[in-house]
MARSETOR-124048 format. One record per atom (N, C-alpha, C): residue in three letters; x, y, z. Coordinates in steps of 0.2 Angstrom, whole numbers, plus 5000, padded with zeros to 4 digits. Each point is the difference from the previous one (the first is absolute). Layout:
// MARSETOR-124048
ALAXYZ...
This chain:
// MARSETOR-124048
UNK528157175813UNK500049934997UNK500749985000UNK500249935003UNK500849994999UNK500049974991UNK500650015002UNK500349994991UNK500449935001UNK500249975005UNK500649945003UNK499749964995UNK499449975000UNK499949944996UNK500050014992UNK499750064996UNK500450014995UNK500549994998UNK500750025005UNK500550004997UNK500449945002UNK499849935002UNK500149945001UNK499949964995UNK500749984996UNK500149974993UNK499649965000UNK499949984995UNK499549944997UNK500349924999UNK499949965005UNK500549944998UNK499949994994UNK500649964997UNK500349974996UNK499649954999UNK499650004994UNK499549954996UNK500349945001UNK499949925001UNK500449955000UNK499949964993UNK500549994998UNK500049974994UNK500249944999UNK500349975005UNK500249925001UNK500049975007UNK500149955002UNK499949965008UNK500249944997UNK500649995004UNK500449955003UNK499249935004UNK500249964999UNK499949945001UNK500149965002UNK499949995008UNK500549935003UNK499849965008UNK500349945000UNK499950015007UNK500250025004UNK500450025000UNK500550055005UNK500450054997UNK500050064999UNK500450034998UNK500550005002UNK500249985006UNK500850025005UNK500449944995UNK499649964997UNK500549954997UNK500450034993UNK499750054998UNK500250024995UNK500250074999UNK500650035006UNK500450075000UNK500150044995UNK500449964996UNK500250054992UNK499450014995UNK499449945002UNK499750054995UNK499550045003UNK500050025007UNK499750055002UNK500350074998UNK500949994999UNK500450064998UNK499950034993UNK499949934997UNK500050034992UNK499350014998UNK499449985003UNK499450045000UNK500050075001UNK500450025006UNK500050075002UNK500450044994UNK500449975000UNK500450044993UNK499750004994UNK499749944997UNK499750024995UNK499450045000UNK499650005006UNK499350005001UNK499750075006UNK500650035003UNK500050035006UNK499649975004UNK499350045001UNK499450015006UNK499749954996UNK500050004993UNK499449974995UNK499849935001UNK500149975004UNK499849925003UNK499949975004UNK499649945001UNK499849995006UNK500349955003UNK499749955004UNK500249925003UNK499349985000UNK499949954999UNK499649945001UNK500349925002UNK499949995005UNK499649925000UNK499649954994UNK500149955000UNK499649974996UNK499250005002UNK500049995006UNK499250025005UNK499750064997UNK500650055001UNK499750074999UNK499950004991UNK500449964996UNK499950054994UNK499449954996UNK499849935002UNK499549995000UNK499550045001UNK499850045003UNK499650045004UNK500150084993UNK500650004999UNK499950074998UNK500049994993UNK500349964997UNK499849984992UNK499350004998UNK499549985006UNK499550014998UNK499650065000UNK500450055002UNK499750055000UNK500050094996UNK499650034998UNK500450044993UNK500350065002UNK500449975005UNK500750045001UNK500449994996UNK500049935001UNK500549974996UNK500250014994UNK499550054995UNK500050004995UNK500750074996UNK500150035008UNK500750044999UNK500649984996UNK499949925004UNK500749995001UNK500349974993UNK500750014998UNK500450014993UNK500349915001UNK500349975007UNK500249935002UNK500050005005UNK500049915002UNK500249985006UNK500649975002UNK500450005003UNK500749965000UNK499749935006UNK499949964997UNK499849955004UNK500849955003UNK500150005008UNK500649985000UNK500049935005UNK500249954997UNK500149925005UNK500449954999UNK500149985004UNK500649985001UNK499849905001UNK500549965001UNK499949935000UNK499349975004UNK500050055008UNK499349985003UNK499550014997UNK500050044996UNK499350024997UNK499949944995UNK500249965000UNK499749954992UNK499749945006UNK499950025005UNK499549965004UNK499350044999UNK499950054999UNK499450025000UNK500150034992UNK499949994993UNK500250014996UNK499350024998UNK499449975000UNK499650024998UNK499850085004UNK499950005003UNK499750095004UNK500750044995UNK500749964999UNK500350064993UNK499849994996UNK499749954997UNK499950034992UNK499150015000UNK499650025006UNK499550015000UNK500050094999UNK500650025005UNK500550074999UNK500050044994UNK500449954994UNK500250014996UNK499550014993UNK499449935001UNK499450014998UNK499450065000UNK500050025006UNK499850065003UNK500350084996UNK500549995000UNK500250064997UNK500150004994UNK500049944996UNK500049994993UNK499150024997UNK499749985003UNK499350025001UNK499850094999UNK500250035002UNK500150085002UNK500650034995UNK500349954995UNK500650014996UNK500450055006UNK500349985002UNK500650015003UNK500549955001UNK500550034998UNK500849984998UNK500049965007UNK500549944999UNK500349965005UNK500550005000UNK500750035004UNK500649985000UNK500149945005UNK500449955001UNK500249955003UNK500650025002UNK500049995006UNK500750015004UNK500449925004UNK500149964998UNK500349945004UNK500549965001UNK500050005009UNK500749955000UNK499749965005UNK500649934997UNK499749925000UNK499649964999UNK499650054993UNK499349964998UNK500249964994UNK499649954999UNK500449954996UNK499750024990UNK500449984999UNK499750034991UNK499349974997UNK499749955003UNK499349984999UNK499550045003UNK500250035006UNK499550025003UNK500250104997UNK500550024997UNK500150054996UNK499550004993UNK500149934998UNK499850014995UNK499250015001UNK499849975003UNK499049975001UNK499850105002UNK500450035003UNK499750065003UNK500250054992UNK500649984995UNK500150054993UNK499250004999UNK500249914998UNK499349994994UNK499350005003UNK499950055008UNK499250015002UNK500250074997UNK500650054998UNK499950044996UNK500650065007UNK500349985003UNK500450055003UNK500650004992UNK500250095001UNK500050044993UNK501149995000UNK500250005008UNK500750015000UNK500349955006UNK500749995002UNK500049935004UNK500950065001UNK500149985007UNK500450065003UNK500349955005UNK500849985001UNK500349965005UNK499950045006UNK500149985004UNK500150015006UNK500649965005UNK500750055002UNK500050065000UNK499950044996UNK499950054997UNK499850044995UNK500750034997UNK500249974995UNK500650044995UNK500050085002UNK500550034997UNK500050084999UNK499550024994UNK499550045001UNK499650004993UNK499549974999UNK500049955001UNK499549935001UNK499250044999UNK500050025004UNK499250035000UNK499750064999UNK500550044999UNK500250074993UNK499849954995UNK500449964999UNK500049994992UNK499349954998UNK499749995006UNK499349944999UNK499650045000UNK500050055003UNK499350054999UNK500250034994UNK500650014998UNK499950044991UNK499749964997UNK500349954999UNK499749934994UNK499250015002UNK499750015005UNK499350005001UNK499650054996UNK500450045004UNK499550064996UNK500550024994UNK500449974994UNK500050024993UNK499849924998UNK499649965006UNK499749934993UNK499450014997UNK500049984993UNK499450014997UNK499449965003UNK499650014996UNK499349975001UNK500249954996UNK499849925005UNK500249944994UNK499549974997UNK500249974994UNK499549994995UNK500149905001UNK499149994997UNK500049965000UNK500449944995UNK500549975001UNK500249944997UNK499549944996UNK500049984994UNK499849954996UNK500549954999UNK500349945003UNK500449964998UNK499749964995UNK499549994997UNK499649954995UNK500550014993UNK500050084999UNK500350034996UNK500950005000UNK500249995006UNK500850004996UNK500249944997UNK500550024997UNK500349954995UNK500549965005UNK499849934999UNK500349945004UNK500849984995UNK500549975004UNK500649974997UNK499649954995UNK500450014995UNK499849974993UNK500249934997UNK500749985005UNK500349944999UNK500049945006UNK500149955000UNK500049925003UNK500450025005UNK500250005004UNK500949975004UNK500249944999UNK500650014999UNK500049935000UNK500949995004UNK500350065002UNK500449995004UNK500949994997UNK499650014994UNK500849994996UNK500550074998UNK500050045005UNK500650075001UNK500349975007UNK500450064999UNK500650015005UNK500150075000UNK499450045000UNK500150085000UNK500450055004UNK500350034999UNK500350075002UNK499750045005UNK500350005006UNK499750025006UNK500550095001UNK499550054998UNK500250075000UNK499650065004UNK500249985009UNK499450055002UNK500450085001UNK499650045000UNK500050065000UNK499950035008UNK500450045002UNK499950025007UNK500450065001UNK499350055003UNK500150094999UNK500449985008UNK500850054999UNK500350005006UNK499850075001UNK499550045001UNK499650075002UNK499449994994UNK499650055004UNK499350024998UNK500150034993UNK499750004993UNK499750024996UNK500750004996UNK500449945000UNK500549994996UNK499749954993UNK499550024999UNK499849964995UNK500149934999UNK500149955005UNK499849954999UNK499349944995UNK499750035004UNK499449974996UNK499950014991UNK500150074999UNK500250014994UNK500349964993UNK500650005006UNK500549954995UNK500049945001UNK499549965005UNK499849955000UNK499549994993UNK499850045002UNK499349974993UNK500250014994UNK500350054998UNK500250034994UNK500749964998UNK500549975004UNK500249924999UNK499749964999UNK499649985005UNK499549914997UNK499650014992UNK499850074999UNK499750014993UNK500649994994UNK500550055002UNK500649994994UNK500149935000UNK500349965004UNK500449944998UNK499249964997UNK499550025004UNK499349944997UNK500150024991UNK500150064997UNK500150034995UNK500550004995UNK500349955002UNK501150034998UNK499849954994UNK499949974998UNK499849974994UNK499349994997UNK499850024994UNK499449994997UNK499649955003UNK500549944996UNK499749925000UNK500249985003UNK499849955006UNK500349945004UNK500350035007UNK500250085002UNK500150025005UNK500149955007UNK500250045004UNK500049975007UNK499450005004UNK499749935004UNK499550035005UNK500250035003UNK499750055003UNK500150065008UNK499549995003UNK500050015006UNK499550025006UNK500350045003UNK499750045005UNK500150045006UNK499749985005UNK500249995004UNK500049995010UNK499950075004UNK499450035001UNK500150045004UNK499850005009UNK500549995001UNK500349985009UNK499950055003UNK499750074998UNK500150055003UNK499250015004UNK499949945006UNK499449985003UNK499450065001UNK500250055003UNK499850045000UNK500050084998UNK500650024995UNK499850064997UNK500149994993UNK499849924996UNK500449974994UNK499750064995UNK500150004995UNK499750054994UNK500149974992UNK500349934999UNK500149984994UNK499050004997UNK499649985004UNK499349984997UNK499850084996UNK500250075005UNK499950074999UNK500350014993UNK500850014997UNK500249984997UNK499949974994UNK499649954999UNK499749974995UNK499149995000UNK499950025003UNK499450015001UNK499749935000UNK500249975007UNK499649924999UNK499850015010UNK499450004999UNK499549995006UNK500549945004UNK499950015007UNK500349955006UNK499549955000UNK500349945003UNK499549965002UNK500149975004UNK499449995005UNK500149945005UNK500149924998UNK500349974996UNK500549954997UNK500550015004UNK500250055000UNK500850014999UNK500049995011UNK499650025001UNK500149985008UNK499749935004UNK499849964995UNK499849945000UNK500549964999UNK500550044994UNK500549964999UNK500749995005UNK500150065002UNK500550015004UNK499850005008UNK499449964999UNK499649975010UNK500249944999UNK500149974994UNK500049924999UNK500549964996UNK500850055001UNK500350004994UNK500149905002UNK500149955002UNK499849935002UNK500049974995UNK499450014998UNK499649974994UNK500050044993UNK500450064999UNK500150034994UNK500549964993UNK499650004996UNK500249974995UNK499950054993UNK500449994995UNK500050034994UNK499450034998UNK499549945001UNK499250034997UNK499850075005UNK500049975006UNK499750035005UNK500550094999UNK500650005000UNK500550064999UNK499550044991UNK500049964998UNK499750024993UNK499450055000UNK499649955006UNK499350044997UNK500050065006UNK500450015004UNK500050045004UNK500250074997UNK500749974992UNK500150065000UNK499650034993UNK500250074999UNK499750014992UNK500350054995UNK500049994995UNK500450034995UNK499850064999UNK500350034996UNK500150074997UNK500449994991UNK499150024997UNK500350014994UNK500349924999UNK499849955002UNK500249924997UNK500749985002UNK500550085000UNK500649995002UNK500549985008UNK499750035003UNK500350005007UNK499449965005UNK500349975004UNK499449955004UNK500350055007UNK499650015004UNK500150035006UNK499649995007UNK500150005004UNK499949965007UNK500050085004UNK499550045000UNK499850065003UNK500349985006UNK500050095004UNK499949975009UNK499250015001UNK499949955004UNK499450005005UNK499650064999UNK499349995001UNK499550045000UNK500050055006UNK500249955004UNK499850065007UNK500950005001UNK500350055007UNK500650015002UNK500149965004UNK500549964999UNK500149945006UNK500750005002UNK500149985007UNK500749995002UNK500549974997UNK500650044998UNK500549964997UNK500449935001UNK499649995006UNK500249925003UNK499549965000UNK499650034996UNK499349944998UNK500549924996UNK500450044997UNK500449924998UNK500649995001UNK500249945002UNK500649985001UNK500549984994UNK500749995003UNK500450004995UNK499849934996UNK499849955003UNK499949934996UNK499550024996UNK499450045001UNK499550044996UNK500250024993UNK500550045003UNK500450054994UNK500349944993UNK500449975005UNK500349944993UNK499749974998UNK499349965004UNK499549964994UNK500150054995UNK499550035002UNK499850084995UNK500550014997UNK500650044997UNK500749984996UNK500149954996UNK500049955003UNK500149924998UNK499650004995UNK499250025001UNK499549964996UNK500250074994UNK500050055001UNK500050054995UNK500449994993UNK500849955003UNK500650014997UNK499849954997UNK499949955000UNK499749934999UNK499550014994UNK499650064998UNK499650024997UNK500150064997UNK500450055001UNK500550074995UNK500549975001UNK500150054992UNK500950024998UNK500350055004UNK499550045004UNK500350065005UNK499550025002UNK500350025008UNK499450005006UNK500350055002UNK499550055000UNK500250075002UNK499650015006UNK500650025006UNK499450005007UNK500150075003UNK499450035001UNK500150105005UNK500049975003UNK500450025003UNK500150005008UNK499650055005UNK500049975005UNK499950085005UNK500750035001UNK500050065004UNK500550025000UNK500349995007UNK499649985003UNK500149975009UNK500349924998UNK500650005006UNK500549934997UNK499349945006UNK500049974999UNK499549965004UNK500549915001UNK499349975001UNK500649935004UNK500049964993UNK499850004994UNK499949974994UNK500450034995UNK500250045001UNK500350074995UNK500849964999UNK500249955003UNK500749965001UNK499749944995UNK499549984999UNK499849964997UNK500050024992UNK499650035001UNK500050044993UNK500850024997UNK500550035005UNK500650004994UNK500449955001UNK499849955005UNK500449924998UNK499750014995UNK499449964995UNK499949994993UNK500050064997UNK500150075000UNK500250034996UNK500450004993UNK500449984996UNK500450024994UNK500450065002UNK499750064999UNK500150074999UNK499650025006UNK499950085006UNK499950025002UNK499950075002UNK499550034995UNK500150094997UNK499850035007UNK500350035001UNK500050065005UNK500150074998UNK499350035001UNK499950054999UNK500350065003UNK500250064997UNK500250075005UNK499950054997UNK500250045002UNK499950084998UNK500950035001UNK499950064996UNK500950025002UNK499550065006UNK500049985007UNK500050035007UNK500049975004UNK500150035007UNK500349975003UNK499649945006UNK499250024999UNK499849935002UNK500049954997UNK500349984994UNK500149954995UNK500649995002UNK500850035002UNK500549995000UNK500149945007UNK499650055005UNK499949985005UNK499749915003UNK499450024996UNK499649935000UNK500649944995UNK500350014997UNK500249954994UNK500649995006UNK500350055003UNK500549965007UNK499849965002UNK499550015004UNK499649975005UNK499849934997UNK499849984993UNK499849954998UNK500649964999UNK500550034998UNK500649944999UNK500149985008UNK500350065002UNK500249975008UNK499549945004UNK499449994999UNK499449975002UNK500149924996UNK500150014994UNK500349944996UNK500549965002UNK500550065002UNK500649965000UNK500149985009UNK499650035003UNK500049975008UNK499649945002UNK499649974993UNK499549965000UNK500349944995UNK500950024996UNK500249974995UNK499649964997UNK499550054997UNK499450004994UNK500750004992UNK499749994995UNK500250014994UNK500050084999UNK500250035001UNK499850084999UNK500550024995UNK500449944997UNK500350024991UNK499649994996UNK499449985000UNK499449984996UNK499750054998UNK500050095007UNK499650064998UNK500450024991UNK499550044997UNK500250034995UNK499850065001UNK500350064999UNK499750075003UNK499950034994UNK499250035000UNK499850044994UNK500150075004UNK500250044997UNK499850085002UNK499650034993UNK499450035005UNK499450014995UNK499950085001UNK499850014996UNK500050104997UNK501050015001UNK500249964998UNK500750014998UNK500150094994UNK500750035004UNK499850064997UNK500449984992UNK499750044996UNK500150014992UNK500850004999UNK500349984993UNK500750004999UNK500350075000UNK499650055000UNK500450084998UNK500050035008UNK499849965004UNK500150035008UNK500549965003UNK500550045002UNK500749975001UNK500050025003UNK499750045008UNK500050025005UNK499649915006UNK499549994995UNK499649965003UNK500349924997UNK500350004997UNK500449924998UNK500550005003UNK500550075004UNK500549975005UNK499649985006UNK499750035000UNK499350005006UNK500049905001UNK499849994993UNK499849905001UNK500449995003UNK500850014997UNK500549985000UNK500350005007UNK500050035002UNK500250025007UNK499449965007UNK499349984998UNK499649985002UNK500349915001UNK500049974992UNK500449945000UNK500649985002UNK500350045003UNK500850005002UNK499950005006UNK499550045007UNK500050005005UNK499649945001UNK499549964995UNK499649955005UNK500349954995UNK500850004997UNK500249954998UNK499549944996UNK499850024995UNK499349974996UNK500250024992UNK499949974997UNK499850024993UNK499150014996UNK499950064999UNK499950034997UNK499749954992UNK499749955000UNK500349974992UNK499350014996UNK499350035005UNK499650034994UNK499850065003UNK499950054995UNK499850075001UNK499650044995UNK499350005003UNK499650004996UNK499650075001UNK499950034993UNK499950085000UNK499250015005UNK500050075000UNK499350035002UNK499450004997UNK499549964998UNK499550004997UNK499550054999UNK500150045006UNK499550065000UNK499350015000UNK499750034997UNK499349995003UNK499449944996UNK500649974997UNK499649954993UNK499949935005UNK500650005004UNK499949925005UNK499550015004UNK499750065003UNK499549995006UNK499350024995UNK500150014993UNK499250004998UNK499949934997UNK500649984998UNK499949924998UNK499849965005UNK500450005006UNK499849955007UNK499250035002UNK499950064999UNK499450035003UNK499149944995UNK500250014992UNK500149964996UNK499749954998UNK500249965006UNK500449924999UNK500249984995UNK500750024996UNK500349974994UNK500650015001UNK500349974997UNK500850005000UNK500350064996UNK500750025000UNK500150034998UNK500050024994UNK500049924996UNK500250014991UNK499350014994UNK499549995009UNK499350004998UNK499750094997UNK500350035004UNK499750075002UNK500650054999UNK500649994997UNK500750024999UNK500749974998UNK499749964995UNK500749964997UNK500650025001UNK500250074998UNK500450045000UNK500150035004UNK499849995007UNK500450035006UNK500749955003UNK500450055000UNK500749995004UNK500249945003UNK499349995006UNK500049965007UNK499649934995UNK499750004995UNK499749934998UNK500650004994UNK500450014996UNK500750004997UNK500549965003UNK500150025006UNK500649995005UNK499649925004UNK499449975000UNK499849965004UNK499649954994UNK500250024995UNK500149954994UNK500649964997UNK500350055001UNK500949984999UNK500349955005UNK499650005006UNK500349975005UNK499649935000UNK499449994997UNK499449965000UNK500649944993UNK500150044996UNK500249974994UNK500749965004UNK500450045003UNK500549975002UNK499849935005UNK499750005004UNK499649975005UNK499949934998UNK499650004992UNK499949954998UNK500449964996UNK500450054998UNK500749954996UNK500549995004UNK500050015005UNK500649975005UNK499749925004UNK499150015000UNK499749955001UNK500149964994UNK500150014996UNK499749944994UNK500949965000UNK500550054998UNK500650015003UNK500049935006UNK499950005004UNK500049955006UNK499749954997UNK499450004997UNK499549935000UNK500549994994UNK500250014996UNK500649974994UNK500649965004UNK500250025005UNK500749985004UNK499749925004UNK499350025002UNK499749945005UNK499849944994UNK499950034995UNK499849954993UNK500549954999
């Protein structure tokens, strides 16, 4: 009896297939399939995956990376019948596209595809799109009847403080001290306080709604499809409060391309905010985009984020240099360094020190390590002063909340 077929590996179960009219159109994400995925993938056709979605093969598979390009928004339907299909059998959708226009991104999110991938494909791109997959929860259903709606008229009568927030690297706490600002200064006085909102601009990985526990909504992409005809009311009801205090403008329900709005887009939106707060706190994405010049024209201050390493050192280069090649205002930037080390560590404060010297910058907030209180508070949705009054990092982002608005009040005294 021969043994040869016994000992003939067993293919590689398939766990994902690529989607496309053509695959030869899209080389690199053949490579990074292979790399993420070995043997474990397949190819389909639109023809073919019609054919096999319906079949309980299908039922293996973990995702499909669906990939099209500008031709394909002539036949748009057979994609989102794709996408349908596989949403049907609860299997993930990644989107892979270049020169497809952001209406037709978006129509394919909201039939329910889970992740949206440019094309070329970044370094990591789709490493990092299949993690978010498979560590995203199960999502729950939203009640919007229940949230609490903004509580006051507009009537257009500020000149608000425009102060976006923008991480120059990954997990420099950005968003954090974005919220945990717009709450202090909402807070810096008992009675009569400032209004605040928050702007969250960061289209696609935004997390201010996470943070405060306020559901997305599709307002908010109705708003910024039509910003034309947006007016104070129309901004108002789009956004919603938190705790009475903070009025806040979510990112979008589904992931949308950061060129969904243009710069004229962007300043309505500012305009109307500032015209309506004391201070307008905007997260940025951390990708510089073609509006991102917009936004720090109307800036006042502009917090940039870092870490003391060397992809923060690097990155803050690279953003002046980019400023100053585009003679942008980049004296505007305000550099926060976040997990700044403790006062008794004189190893790691020459460290700053030596950090500010080579990228020629000032250092002028530094703000401690919060530790594990900041990621159980954002985990949470509460602020810091909510869940840890007496941590470090809400201390230090109080102090600066208070200065913030006495140098505002300071101004509007000098314009009086």
């Amino acid at each position: 009896m021969s043994s040869v077929t016994a000992l003939k590996p067993e293919p590689a179960p398939v766990v994902a297939c690529t989607i496309s009219r053509d695959i030869r159109n899209f080389d690199l994400m053949i490579e990074d399939m292979e790399a993420e995925l070995g043997e474990s993938w397949g190819d389909l056709t639109f023809e073919d995956a019609a054919v096999f979605l319906g079949q309980p093969d299908a039922d293996s598979l973990e995702f499909v990376a669906i990939a099209l390009n500008g031709d394909d928004e002539a036949d748009l339907a057979r994609v989102s019948a794709t996408v349908a299909a596989a949403k049907t059998r609860d299997i993930k959708v990644i989107l892979i596209a270049e020169g497809v226009s952001p209406g037709v991104l978006h129509q394919l999110l909201k039939l329910g595809a889970d992740d949206f991938v440019p094309y070329p494909l970044p370094e990591n791109a789709l490493h990092e799109a299949i993690e978010r997959l498979r560590q995203a929860p199960k999502p729950s259903v939203e009640i919007e009847e229940d949230v609490e709606a903004p509580a006051f008229r507009p009537k257009g009568d500020r000149d608000g403080v425009v102060l976006p927030v923008h991480a120059l690297a990954g997990g420099t706490g950005a968003t954090t001290f974005a919220v945990n600002l717009a709450w202090e200064l909402a807070n810096v006085a008992k009675d009569g306080g400032p209004r605040v909102c928050i702007l969250d601009l960061d289209f696609q990985h935004g997390s201010v709604s996470t943070y405060l526990d306020l559901p997305r909504r599709e307002a908010v992409y109705e708003l910024l499809s039509d910003t034309a005809s947006m007016d104070s009311e129309s901004l108002l009801q789009a956004m919603l409060t938190y705790n009475g205090k903070v009025h806040v403008l979510t990112a979008p329900a589904e992931m949308l391309p950061l060129d969904i709005a243009s710069s004229e887009d962007i300043n309505r939106l500012i305009d109307i905010a500032r015209a309506n707060f004391d201070f307008v706190i905007i997260d940025m994405p951390a990708t510089v985009v073609q509006w991102t010049e917009a936004v720090l024209s109307q800036a006042h201050l502009y917090f940039a984020m870092l870490e003391l390493d060397m992809r923060s050192a690097q990155n803050t280069l690279r953003m002046i240099r980019a400023l100053k090649a585009e003679e942008l205002p980049y004296e505007k930037l305000r550099y926060v360094l976040n997990r700044a080390p403790k006062f008794t560590d004189l190893s790691a404060k020459s460290r700053v020190k030596r950090l500010a010297e080579s990228l020629d910058i000032t250092l002028e907030c530094q703000l401690p390590d919060g530790g594990r209180q900041v990621t159980q508070s954002n985990d949470h949705g509460l602020p810091l002063s909510e869940t840890a009054a007496k941590n470090p990092l809400r201390k230090e982002i109080a102090k600066l909340a208070a200065s913030l608005n006495e140098l505002n009040k300071a101004a509007e005294a000098g314009r009086a």
